[in-house]
N, C-alpha and C positions, 0 to 999 in steps of 0.2 A: 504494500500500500504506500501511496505516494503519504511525504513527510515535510511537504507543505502545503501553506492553501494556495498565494498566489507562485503561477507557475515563477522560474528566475526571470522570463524573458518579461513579465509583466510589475510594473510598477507599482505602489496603493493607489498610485494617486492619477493614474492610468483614465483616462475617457474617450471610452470605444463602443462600439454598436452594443457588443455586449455587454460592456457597462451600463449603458441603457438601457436594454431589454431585460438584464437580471433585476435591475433596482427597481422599473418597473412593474417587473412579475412578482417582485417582494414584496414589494408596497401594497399591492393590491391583494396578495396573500396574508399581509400581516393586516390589512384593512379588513376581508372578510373574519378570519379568523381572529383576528382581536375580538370583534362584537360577541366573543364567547368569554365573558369576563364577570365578576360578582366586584362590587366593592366593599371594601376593609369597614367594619362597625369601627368610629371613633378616630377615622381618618376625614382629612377634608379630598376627599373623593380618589384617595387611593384606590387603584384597582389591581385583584390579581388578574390577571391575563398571560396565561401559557404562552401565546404566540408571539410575547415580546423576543422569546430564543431566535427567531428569524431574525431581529436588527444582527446582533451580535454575527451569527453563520452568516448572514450575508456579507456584512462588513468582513470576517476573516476572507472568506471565497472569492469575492467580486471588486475591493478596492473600498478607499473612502468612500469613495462618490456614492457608489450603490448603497454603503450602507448607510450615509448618511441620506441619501434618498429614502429609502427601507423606513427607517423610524420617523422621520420626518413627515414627509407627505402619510407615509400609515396613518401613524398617529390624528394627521390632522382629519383623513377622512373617518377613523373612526370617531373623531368627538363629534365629527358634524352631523353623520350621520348619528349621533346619539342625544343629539340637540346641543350642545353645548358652545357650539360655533367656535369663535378664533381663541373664546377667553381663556384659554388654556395655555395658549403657544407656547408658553416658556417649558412647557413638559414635551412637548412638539420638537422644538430644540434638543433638552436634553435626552430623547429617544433618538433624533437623528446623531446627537455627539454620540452617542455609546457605538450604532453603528461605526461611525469614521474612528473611535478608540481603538476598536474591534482591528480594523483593518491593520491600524500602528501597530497597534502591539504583536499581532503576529507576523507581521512582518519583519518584524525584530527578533523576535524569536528563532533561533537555529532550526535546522532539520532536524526533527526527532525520528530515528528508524524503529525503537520499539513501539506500538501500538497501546499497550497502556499507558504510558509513560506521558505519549501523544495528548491519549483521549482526556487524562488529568493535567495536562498544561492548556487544553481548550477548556476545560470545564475552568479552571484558575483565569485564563486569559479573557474569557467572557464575564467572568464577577469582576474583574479590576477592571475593564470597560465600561460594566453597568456601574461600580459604585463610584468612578471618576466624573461619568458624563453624565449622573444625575445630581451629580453638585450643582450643576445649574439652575436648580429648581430652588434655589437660594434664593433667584427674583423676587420668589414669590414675598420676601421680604420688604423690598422696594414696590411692589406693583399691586399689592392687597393687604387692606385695613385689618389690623389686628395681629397678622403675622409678625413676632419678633421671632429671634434666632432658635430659642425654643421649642417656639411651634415647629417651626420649619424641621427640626430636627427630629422632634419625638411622633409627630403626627404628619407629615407629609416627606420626609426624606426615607426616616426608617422602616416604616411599614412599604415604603416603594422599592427599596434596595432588600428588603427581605422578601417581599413578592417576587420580585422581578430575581433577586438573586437565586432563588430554587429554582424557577422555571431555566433559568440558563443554564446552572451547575448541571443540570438533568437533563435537559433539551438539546442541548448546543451541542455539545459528546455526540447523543444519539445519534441527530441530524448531520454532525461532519462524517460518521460512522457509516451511514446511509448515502450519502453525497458520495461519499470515495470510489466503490465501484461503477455507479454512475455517472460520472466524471472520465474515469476510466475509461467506458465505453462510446462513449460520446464525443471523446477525445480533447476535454476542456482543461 
């Protein structure tokens, strides 16, 4: 099994047809498949949502772009479709940062040939994604009444970094796991 995501000949920060057509197919994946989400009692509208694991695997597979497109635009069509419109963005944002984190950090990361070894440095490299690029939701400090640093910490960062951070630790493994022989045959 190949023992990285993007090939050498491709850069993170690479924008090609099929940067477009993955970040695209993501978005609209992580846009259906988000609308399968409950939210947290005692959060200001934390939600868990499995299908956050796509920002992260895309970002590693596909480059920044994709997967800052992935969380990004996702994100945004699921709020909208959920009635909530733009007022979220800054969570919109920090779904698209985790993707473009996603792509860094393993791109930085050496070739690993064991396959455990592999699947626990993606499962690690997607939680230090998600918990970097949901700092951003710090705004919510500056952009809504009532939030100090507190809030933000105990009721809308840590119940989002503990949602979100299961669903990748779990997910993101699986899905590079599953991505690799298809990849393979498809010749990506």
């Amino acid at each position: 099994m190949s023992t990285e995501a993007l090939s050498p000949r491709h850069s993170p920060w690479t924008i090609s047809s099929r940067t477009v057509v993955f970040g695209a197919v993501g978005a609209a994946l992580y846009a259906v498949l988000g609308l399968a989400s409950f939210l947290i009692p005692g959060t200001q509208s934390v939600a868990v949502r499995p299908a956050f694991a796509l920002v992260p695997f895309f970002g590693k597979r596909f480059g920044v772009i994709a997967g800052f497109f992935v969380g990004f635009i996702g994100n945004v069509i699921i709020d909208l479709i959920q009635g909530a419109g733009l007022l979220w963005w800054n969570w919109s944002v920090a779904n698209g940062l985790v993707g473009a984190l996603a792509a860094l950090i393993f791109a930085a990361i050496p070739p690993i040939s064991n396959e455990a070894v592999r699947l626990v440095a993606t499962a690690l490299g997607a939680l230090a994604a998600t918990a970097i690029g949901m700092l951003f939701v710090v705004t919510d400090i500056w952009f809504q009444q009532g939030v100090d640093f507190s809030t933000f910490f105990y009721v809308n960062y840590l119940p989002a970094l503990l949602a979100n951070g299961i669903a990748v630790v779990i997910l993101v493994p699986a899905l590079d796991a599953a991505w690799e022989p298809l990849a393979k045959r498809a010749g990506l």
